[in-house]
N, C-alpha and C positions, 0 to 999 in steps of 0.2 A: 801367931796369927796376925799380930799388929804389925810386922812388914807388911806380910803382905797384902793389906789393906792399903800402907802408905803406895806401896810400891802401885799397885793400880791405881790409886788416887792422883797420883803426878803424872799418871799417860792420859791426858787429860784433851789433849789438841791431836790434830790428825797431820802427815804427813804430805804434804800436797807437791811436793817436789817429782816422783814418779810420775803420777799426773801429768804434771808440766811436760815432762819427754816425752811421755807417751803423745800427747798431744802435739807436741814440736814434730815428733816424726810423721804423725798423719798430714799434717800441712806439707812439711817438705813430699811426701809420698802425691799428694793431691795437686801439688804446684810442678811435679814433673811430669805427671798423668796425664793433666786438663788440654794440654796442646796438642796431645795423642789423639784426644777424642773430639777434634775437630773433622769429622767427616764427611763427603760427601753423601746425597742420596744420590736417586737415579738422574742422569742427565739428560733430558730429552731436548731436543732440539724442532723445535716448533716451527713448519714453514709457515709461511705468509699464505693467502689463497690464489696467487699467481702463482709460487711455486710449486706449488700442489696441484696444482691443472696441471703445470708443463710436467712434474712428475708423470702424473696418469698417462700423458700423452706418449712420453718415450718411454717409461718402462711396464711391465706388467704389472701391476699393482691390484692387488682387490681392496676397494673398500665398504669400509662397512658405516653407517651414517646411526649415529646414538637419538633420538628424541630426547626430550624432557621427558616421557613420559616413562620412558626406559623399553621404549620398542627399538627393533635392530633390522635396519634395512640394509642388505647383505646383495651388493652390484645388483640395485632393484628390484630383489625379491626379499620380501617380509621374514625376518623368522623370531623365532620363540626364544627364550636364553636358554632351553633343550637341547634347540637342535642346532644353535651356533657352532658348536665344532665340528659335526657334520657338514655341515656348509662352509666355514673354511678349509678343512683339506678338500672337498670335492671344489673346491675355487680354486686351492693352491696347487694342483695338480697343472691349471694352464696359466697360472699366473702367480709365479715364482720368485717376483721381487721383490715380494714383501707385501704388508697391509698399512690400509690409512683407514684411521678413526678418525672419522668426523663428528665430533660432540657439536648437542647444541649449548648457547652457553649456560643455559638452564639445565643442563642433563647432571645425573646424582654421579656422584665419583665412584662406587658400587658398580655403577652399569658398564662405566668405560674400564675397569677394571676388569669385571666379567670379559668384554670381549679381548682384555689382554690376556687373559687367562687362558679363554679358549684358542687364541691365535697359538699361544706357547703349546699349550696340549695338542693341536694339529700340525705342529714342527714349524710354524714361522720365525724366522729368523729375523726380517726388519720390521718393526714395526713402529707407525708414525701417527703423532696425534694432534689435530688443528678442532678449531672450532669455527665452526660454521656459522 
């Protein structure tokens, strides 16, 4: 039995070399990763308030105008965030080009969300966002 006492008694320090690789390899793993996950979000493209008029002018466009307060005035009729999809497709039925949100710059990012949300559940396809 006095081996193997000696013999546990000299394994006494711990091995840290495995370690070392194992962590060599998550760096290199993490340093060819990191450039991958450079991505974009969504791109939107914000007109100025000149070209948003002339927009309205030539093409069909419904918009819809956010408050601060998070009311939705939908081509100058009020509505509820209920009955916004209902009001966009009965809009996009004669105005086809797409939608324009007009946020105030005080309005909750919630709200102009909601109306992109509802514009996608009514089948809009362009939709543009400026503030007013």
């Amino acid at each position: 039995m006095s081996s193997f006492s000696k013999k546990r008694d000299s394994f006494n320090e711990i091995n840290i070399t495995p370690l070392t690789d194992i962590f060599l390899v998550l760096l290199i793993i993490m340093m060819v990763i990191a450039p991958l996950l450079d991505q974009q979000g969504l791109n939107l493209a914000v007109p100025s308030e000149h070209e948003a008029q002339k927009q309205e002018k030539e093409f069909k466009i419904i918009t819809v105008n956010v408050s601060k307060e998070g009311e939705y005035d939908l081509d100058g009729k009020s509505f509820a965030g209920e009955d916004l999809i209902a009001g966009i497709k009965e809009a996009y039925k004669t105005k086809t080009d797409g939608l324009m949100i007009k946020a105030d710059g005080e309005s909750t990012h919630g709200a102009i969300v909601k109306v992109m949300d509802a514009a996608q559940q009514a089948g809009v396809q362009n939709i543009s966002v400026m503030e007013r």
